[in-house]
C-alpha positions in Angstrom: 35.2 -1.0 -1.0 31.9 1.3 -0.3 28.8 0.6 -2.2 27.2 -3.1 -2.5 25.4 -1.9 -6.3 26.6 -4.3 -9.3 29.7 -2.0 -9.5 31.0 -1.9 -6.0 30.9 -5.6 -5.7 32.0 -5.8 -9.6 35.4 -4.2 -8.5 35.4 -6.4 -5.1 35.7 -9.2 -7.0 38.0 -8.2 -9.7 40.2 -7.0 -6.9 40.1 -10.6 -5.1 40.2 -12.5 -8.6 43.3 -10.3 -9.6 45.5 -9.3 -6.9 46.0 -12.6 -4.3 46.3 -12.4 -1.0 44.6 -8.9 -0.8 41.7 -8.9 1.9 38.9 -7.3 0.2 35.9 -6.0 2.0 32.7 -4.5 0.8 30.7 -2.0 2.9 27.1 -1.4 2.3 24.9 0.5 4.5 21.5 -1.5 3.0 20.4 -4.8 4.3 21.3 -6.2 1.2 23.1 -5.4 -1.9 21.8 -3.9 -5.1 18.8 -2.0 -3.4 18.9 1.6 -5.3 20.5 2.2 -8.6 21.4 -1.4 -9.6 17.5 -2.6 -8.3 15.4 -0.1 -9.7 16.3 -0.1 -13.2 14.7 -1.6 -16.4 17.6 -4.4 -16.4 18.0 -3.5 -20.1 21.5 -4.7 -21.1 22.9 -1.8 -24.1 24.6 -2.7 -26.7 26.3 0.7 -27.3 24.1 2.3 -29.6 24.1 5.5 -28.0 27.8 6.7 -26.6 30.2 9.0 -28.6 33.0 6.5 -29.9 35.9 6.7 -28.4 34.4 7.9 -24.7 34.5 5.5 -21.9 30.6 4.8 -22.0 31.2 3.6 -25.4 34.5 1.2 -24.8 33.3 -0.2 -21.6 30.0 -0.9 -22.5 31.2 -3.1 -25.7 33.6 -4.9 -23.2 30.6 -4.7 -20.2 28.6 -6.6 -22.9 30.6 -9.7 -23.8 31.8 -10.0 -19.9 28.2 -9.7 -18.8 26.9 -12.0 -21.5 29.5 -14.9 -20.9 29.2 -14.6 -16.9 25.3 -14.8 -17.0 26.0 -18.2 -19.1 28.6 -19.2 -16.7 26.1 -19.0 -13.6 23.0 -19.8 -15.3 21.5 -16.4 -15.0 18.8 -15.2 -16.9 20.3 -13.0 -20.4 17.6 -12.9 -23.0 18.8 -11.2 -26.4 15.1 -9.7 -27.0 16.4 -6.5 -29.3 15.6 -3.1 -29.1 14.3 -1.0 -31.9 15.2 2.9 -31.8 12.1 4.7 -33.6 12.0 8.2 -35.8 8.2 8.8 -35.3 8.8 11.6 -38.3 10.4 12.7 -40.8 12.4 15.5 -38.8 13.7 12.7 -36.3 15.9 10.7 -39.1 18.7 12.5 -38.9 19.1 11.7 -35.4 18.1 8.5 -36.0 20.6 8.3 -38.7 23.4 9.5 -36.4 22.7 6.6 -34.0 22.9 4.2 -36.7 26.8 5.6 -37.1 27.2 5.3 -34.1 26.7 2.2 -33.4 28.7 0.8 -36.0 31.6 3.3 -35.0 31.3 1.2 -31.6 30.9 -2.0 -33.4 27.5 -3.3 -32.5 25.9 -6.3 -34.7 23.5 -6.4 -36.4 22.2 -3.1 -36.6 19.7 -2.7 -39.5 18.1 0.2 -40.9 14.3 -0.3 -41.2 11.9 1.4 -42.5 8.0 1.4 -41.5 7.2 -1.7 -43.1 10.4 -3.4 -41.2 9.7 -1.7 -37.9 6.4 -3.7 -37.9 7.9 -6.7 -38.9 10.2 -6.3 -35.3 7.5 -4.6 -33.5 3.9 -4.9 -35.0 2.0 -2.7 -33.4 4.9 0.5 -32.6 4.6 3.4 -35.1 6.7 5.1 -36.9 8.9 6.4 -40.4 11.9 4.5 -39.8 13.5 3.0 -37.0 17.4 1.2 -36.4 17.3 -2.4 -35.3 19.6 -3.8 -32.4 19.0 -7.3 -32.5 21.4 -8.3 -29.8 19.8 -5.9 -27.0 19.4 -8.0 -23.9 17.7 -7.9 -20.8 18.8 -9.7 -17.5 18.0 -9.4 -13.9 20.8 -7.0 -12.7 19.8 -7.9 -8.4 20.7 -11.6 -9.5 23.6 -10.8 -11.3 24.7 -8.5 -7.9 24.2 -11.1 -5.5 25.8 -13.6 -7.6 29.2 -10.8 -7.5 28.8 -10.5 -4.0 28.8 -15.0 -3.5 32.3 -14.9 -5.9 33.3 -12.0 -3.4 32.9 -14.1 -0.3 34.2 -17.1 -2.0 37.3 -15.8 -3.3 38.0 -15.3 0.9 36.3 -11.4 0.7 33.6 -10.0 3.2 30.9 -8.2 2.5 29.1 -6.4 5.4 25.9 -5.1 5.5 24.1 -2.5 7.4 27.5 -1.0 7.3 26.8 3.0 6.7 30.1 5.0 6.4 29.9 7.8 9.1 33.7 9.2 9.0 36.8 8.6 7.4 40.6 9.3 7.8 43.5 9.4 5.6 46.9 8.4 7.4 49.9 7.4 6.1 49.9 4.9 3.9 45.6 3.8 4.6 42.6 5.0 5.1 40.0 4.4 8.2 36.9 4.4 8.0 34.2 4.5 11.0 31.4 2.4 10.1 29.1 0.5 11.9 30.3 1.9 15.3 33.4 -0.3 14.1 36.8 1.3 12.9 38.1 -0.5 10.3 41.4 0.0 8.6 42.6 -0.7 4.7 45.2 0.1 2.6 42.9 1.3 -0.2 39.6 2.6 -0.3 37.1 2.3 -3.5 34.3 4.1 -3.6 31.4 3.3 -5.8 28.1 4.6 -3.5 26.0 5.9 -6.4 23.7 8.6 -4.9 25.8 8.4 -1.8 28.8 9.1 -4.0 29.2 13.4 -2.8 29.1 12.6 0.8 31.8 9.8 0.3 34.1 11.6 -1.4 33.6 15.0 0.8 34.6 12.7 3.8 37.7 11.7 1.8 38.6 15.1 1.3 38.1 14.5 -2.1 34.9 16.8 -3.2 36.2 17.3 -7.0 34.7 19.2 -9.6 31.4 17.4 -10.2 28.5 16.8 -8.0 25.7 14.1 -8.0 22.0 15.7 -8.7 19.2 13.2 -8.4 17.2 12.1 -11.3 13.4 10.7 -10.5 12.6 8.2 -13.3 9.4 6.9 -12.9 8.0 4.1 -14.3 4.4 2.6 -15.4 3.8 -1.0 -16.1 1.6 -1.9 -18.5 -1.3 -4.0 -17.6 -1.0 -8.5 -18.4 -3.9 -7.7 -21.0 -1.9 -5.0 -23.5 1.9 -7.0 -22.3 1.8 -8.5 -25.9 2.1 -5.3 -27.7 5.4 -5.0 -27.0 7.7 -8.2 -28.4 11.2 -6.3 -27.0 12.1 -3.1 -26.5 11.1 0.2 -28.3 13.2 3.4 -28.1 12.8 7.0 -28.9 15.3 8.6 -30.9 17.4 10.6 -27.9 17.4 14.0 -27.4 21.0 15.0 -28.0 21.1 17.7 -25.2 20.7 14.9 -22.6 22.0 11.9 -21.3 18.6 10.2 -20.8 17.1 8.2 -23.1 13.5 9.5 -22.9 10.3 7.2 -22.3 10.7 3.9 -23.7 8.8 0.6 -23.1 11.1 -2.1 -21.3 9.9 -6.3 -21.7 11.8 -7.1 -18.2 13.2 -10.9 -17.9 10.2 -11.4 -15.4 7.9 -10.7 -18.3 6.3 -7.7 -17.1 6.4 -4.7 -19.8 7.4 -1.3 -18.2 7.0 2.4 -19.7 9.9 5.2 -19.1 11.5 6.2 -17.4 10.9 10.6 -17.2 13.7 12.0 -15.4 12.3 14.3 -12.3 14.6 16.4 -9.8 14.4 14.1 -6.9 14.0 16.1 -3.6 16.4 14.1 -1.7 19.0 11.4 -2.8 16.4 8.4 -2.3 13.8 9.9 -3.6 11.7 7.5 -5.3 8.4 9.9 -4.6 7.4 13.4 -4.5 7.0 13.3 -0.7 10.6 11.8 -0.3 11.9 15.0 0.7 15.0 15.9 3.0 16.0 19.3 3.4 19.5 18.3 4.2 20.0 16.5 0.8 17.9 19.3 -1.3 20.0 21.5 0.3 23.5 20.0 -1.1 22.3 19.4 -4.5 20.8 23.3 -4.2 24.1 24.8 -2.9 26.1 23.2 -6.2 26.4 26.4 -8.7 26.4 23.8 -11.1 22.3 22.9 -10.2 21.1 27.0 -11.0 23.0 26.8 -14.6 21.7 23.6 -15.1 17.9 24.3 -14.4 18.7 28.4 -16.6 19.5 26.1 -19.5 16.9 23.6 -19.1 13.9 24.6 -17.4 11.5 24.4 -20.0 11.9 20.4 -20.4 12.3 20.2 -16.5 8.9 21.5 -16.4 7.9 19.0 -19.4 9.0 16.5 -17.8 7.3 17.5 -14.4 4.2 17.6 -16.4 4.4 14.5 -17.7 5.1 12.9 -13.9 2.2 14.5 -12.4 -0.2 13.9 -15.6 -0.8 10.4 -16.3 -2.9 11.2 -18.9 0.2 13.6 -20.5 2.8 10.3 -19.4 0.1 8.0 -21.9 0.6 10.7 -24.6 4.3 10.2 -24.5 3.8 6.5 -24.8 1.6 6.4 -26.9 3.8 8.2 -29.7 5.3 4.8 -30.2 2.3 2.4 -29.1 -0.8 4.2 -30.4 -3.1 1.1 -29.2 -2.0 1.8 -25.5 -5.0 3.1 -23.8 -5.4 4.6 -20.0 -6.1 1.7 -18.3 -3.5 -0.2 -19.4 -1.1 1.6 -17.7 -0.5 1.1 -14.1 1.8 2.5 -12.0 5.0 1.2 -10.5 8.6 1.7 -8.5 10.4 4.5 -9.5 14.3 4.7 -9.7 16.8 7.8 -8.7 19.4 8.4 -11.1 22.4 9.5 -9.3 23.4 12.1 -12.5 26.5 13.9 -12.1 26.8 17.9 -12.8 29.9 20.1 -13.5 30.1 23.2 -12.2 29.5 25.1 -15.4 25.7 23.1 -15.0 27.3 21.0 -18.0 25.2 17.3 -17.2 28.4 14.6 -17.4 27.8 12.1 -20.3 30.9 9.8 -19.9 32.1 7.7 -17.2 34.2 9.5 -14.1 36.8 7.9 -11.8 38.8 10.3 -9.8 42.2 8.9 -7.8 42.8 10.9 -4.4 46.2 9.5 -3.0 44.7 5.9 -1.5 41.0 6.7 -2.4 39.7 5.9 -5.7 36.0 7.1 -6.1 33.8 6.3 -9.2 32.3 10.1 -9.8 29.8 9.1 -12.4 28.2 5.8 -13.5 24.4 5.9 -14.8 23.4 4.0 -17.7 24.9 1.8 -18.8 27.0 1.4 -15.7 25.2 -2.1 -14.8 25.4 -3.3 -18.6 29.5 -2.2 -18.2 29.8 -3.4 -14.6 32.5 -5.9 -15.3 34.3 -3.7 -17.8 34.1 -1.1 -15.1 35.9 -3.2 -12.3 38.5 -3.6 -15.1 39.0 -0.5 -15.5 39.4 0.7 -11.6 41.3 -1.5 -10.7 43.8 -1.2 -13.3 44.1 2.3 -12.2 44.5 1.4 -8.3 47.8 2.5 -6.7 50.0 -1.0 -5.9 
């Protein structure tokens, strides 16, 4: 197993909870697990609001949900059903807002309520707006504890995980795979890969490059200040732009009780790029060399630079939020961490929506896996493993 996130140590330990007397090992190049994708999130869990029925996103997050839900209870980790209101802030965004509402009862969410501005107020008092859908059963946990908590079962159901283990090279022979990490070579039988923003150099060192291709996402993120924390009871949504698979600006309550606004979505200048002076030519240079990247930015450029805008403005970020919390003002937003989303492209510049697992012989690689990957973790491992060669 490569990648120590919430869904490489997921599949670790469905692996050594499902098929005995395998010897399952996790390799993660950090010092510790969760420390880019599955860390730097809003640790929203999704009830499947969003996700076209029928698709992976949508199946696995249902089943994510329920696993999630029942394993926080089981290890006393923190799962707080806050709710999440989505929110038409005119008239010309209902019919979006209408189409979430059918699709979330296509997915079979509960509880989903219509409101109107009267109810929205009732939920969220001080967020504005025509009309907005109700999720009452939106949670929020802390996906690092949840991580570390997969990677304990890992080590206790007789699995390793190593850290500061980067994979440099890789082999397919015969029947395994070898891997040179660590100035260690280490042999297995089958290799999983599930390294987020590391996920193109992985599978190019499986001989496995397939028809997608991770571009990095900037989301940054502003917190609001203790003194305006209590305008927001839950979570408050926009209604999505269609076109895209991010969910636009939003404001987050996390389980530590902060409130965060966003995320944007940026082009990150290198995989890790969680600033604008994160830059590294080799990794700007792979996402640049994709044909997929130039048809992407032809056929979206003028909400790239929107969205550029609104990272390098504060005040233009604070207009964004403010759309749904009018009573937000400059100084109660502060900023903090950003997160990379590692967003797969095909070549056509078509940004994938749904899940991606491809199977290479004795390498099995998770392609694509944003949001809600974390909130489907368990589902996900499921679903690999399922699909592993015996």
């Amino acid at each position: 197993m490569v990648g120590g996130g919430i869904i490489g140590l997921a599949v670790a330990r469905e692996l050594a909870r499902t098929r005995p007397g395998a010897q399952v090992t996790v390799l993660e190049a950090e010092d510790r697990p969760a420390r880019h994708q599955t860390g730097r999130n809003s640790g929203v869990v999704h009830a499947g609001l969003y996700y076209r029925p029928g698709s992976l996103k949508a199946l696995l997050c249902r089943e994510g949900v329920a696993m999630l839900r029942e394993y926080c209870a089981e290890h006393g980790l923190p799962y707080d059903e806050v709710g999440k209101v989505v929110v038409a802030t005119g008239n010309d965004e209902r019919p979006g807002l209408e189409r979430i509402a059918e699709r979330a009862a296509a997915n079979g969410v509960p509880g989903i309520r219509r409101l109107d501005a009267a109810g929205l107020r009732e939920v969220e008092p001080h967020a504005a707006g025509v009309a907005a859908v109700h999720s009452p059963h939106t949670a929020i946990t802390d996906f690092v504890a949840v991580a570390e908590r997969l990677a304990a079962d890992v080590q206790q159901l007789g699995g390793r995980v190593l850290l500061g283990h980067r994979v440099r090279a890789m082999r397919r022979h015969g029947d395994g795979v070898q891997v040179l990490a660590a100035d260690r070579v280490l042999g297995f039988d089958l290799l999983v890969g599930c390294a987020g923003l590391g996920g193109d150099a992985l599978a190019a060192a499986a001989g496995c490059p397939g028809e997608v291709r991770i571009v990095p996402f900037r989301g940054e993120y502003y917190r609001l200040s203790p003194a305006a924390r209590g305008l927001v009871r839950g979570l408050i949504y926009p209604v999505p732009d269609p076109r895209y698979p991010f969910l636009g600006v939003h404001l987050t309550r996390r389980i530590d009780g902060e409130v965060v606004a966003g995320p944007n979505a940026v082009l990150a200048l290198a995989y890790q790029g969680y600033r604008w002076r994160d830059i590294r030519p080799r990794d700007l240079a792979a996402v640049l060399a994709w044909p997929g990247t130039a048809r992407m930015a032809a056929r979206h450029w003028r909400t790239g630079l929107s969205e550029v805008a609104g990272s390098l403005s504060k005040s233009r970020f604070l207009a964004l939020t403010r759309a749904y919390l009018p009573a937000l003002q400059p100084a109660d937003l502060e900023r903090a961490p950003s997160g990379v989303r590692a967003q797969a492209v095909l070549r056509d510049g078509t940004l994938l929506d749904d899940f991606a697992v491809d199977v290479c012989d004795r390498v099995v690689l998770v392609r694509n896996a944003p949001s809600p990957g974390a909130t489907s973790s368990l589902a996900i491992a499921r679903h690999v493993v399922a699909r592993l060669p015996s």
